[in-house]
C-alpha positions, -999 to 999 in steps of 0.1 A, spaced: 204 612 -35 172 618 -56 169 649 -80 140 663 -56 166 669 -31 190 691 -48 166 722 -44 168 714 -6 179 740 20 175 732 56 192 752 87 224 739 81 223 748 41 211 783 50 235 790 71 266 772 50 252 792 22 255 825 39 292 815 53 305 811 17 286 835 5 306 858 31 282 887 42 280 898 71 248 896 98 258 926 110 257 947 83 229 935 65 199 930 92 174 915 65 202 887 51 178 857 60 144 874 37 172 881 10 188 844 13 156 830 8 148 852 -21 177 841 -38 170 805 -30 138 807 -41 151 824 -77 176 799 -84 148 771 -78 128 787 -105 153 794 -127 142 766 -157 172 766 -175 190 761 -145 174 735 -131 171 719 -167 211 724 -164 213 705 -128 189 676 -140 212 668 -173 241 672 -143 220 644 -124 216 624 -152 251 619 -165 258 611 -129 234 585 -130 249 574 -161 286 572 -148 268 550 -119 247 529 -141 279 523 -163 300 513 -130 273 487 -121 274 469 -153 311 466 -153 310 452 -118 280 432 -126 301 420 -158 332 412 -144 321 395 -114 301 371 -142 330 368 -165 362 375 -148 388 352 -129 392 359 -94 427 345 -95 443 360 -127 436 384 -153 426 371 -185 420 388 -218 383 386 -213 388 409 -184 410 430 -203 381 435 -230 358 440 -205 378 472 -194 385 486 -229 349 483 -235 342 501 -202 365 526 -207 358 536 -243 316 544 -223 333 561 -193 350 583 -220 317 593 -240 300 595 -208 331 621 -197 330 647 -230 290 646 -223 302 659 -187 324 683 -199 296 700 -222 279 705 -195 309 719 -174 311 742 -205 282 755 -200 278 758 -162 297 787 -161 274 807 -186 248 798 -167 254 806 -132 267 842 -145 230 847 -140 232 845 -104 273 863 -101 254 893 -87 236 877 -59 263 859 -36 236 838 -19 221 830 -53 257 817 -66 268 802 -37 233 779 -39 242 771 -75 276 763 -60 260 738 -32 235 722 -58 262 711 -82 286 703 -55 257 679 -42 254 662 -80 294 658 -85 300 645 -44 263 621 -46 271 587 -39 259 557 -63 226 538 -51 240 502 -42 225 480 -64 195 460 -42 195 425 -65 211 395 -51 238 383 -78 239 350 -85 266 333 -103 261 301 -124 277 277 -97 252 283 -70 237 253 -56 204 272 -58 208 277 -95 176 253 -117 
């Protein structure tokens, strides 16, 4: 997913948004001018969207930090027993994940304060709702470069 896309509502967003948002058609005959409105202020909220790019980047982050582990142990570990270079190779991992998880839960911390600004506006929070949803669920880009590994006949 890139970061452009989180501020994307098509058809079925609109409508999804409206479902949680839980107001009725019926009752309120303008509800597609208002959902836009409230679309439209939580896309221009700065500090907001400031909050959902640090979101996006410690996602990347957790992505980037999955990569190098794979990228490390397929160089370094032995497919056919665990050895204590593996083993450092997960402590080391593990002590990044960690940093990388109090960073996240700062900004958990403050997600809450922040989307107050929208608690009156059900369409407005439940957008919020679907944008962060969208970082937390995004799938990691698979990494594109071949990997080689130093036995490859094609190695120099």
């Amino acid at each position: 997913m890139e970061f452009s896309e989180i501020n994307d509502c098509d058809r079925y967003c609109f409508e999804n948004v409206r479902q949680l948002a839980r107001v009725s058609t019926s009752s309120n005959p303008n509800w597609k001018r208002d959902l836009l409105q409230a679309i439209d202020r939580v896309r221009s909220d700065a500090e907001w969207q400031t909050y959902l790019r640090e979101l996006y980047d410690v996602h990347l982050k957790f992505c980037l930090l999955g990569d190098e582990k794979r990228e490390e142990l397929s160089r370094d570990a032995d497919p056919h027993n665990v050895t204590p270079r593996e083993i450092a190779i997960d402590d080391k991992y593990d002590a990044k994940f960690k940093e990388v998880q109090a960073t996240l839960q700062t900004l958990y911390y403050r997600q809450a304060d922040l989307q107050r600004r929208f608690g009156a506006n059900p369409f407005a929070f439940q957008f919020s709702i679907v944008q962060t949803s969208r970082i937390q669920n995004a799938n990691c880009a698979q990494q594109r470069s071949p990997r080689y590994t130093p036995n490859d006949a094609d190695d120099p």
